[in-house]
N, C-alpha and C positions, 0 to 999 in steps of 0.2 A: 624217489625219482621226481625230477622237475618236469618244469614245462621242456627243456630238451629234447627226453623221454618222447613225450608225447609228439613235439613236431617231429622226431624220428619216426615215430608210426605213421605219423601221417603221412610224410614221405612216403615212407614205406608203398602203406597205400594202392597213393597215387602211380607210386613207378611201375608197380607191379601188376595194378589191376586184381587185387585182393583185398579182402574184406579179413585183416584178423583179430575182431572182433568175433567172428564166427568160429574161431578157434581159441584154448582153452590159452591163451599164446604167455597169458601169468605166470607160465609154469616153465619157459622161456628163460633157461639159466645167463646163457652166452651167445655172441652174436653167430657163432657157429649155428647155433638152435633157429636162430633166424633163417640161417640161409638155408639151413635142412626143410624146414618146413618152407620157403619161397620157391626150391627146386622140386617140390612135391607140388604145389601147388600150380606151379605156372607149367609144369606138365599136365595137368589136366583143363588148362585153358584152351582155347580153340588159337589154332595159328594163323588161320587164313580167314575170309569171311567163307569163303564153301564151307570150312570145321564150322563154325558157327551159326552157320543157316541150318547142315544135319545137329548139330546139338541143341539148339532150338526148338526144330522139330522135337526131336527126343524126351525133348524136357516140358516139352508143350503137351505130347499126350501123358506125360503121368500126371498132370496138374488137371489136365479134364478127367483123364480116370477118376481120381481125386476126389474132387466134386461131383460127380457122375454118384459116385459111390457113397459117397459121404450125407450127398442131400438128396439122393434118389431122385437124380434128374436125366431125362435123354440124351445120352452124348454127344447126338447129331446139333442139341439145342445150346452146346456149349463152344465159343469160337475165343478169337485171339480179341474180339472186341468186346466181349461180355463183360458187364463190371461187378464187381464182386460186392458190393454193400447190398444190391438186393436181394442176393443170393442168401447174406448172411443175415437174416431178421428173424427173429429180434435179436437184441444186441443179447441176451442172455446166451445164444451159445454161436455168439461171435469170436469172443474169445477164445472157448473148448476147440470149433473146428480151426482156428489159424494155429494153434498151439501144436495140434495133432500136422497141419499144413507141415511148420514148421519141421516136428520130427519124423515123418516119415517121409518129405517129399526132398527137403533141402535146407539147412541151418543158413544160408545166404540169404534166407527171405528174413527182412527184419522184422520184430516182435511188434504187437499193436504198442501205442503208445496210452500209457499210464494201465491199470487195473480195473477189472470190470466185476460187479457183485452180480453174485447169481440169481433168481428167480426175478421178474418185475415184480410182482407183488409183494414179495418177502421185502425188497428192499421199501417198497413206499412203505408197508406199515414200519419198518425202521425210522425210516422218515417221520412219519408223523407221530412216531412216539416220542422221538427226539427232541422234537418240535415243542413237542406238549411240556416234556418234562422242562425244558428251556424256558420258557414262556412262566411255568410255576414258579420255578427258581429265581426267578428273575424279578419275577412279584410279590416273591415274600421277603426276598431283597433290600428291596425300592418301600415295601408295607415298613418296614425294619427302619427306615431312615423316615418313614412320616410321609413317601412320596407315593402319590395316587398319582396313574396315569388312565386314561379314558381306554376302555377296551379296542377302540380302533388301533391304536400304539400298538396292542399284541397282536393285533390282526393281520396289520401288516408285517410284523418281526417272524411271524410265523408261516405267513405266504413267501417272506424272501427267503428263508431256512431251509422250509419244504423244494423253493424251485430252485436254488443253487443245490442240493442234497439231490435232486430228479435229475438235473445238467450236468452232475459230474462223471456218471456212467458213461454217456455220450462223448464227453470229453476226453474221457482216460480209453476211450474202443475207437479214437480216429484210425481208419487203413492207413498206413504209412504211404508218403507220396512214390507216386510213381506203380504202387502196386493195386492200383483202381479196378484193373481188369485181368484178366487171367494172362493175357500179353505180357503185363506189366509185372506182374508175376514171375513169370517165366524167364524177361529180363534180368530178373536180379537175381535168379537162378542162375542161370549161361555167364560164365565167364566173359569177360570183353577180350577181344584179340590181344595176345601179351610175345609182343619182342620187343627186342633189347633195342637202342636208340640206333642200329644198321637193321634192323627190321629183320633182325635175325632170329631164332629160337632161343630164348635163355639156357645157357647153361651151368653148370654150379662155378666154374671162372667166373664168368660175367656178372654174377649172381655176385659171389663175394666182394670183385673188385664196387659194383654198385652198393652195396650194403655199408662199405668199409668208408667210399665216397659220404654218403648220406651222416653217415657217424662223425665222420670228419669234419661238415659243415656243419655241426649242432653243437659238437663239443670244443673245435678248435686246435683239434688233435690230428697232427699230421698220420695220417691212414698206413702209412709205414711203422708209426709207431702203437698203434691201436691189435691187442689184442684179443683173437678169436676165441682164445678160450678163458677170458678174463671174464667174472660176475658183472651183466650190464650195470648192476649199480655203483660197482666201481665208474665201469665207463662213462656211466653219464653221471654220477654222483657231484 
């Protein structure tokens, strides 16, 4: 599948107020499978802002449970403005707890960004082992072709190795925006208000005729002739 495919999702998306990226959606034979799963899904969105201010709440105390439990903290000492990075120190089980966040709170919180190694220590002596062996390698190298460099040369190649090698943890364990605090959290948990463009409930109608629209404009395929039970990669092939 093309970029089509993909502006189709994104569509998607956007009309619906879903994330399905949090669902296994690859397994997504037909546009019918679309809409099964969009009529599942925008029934469990909040309709009004009252739905959404009680599921907020709702979704606000199992995020403090959460935490409460997780890092053996007072619950009274956990609010909608808490930010979570100094919750989560050191970054060695940064990772562990948003991973567990993720599966037992809610698949709608998105993943840290990049890979985190586990223990500090473990990973620096990696580091400077790495370093060490580089720096040899490198000098018997450079011996090999006649070329002597000053030991400052590997001093610095081994200070830049070790500190981009220390920086990448940090870089690959940034919180994803927006989920800074447990508020923020809990946003991207809570469904946003989802009706149809009369500010009506979605239903598997509306659902289809939108689905069949969005198909329509990516592929160029009048929506009369686009079928439900056809392999999307026919469809957008």
């Amino acid at each position: 599948m093309g970029l089509d495919f993909a502006h189709f999702l994104l569509d998607i998306e956007e009309k619906f107020n879903v994330d399905l990226f949090a669902h296994d959606f690859f397994k997504i034979n037909t546009l019918e499978d679309f809409i099964t799963l969009l009529e599942e899904e925008t029934a469990k969105s909040p309709h009004s802002q009252a739905e959404a201010d009680i599921l907020f709440q709702e979704k606000f105390l199992a995020v403090q449970n959460f935490f409460a439990e997780k890092l053996a903290i007072d619950i009274s000492h956990l609010t909608p403005e808490t930010q979570i990075a100094p919750l989560l120190r050191p970054l060695s089980r940064r990772r562990r707890i948003w991973k567990k966040l993720r599966k037992e709170i809610s698949p709608n919180i998105p993943p840290l960004y990049g890979k985190q190694y586990n223990g500090c220590l473990g990973f620096m002596s990696v580091c400077i082992a790495v370093s060490i062996v580089f720096v040899f390698v490198l000098s018997a190298m450079l011996n090999s072709l006649g070329i002597v460099l000053p030991m400052v040369f590997y001093s610095i190649v081994v200070g830049c190795i070790f500190g981009l090698l220390v920086c990448i943890p940090v870089l690959f364990s940034t919180i994803p925006t927006g989920c800074d605090s447990l508020g923020g959290i809990t946003r991207h948990i809570v469904r946003k208000i989802s009706l149809d463009s009369e500010g009506k409930v979605w239903t598997r109608e509306t659902i289809t005729d939108a689905v069949l629209r969005l198909a329509s404009e990516q592929t160029g395929i009048p929506k009369e002739k686009i079928s439900l039970t056809e392999d999307v990669n026919k469809v957008f092939g």
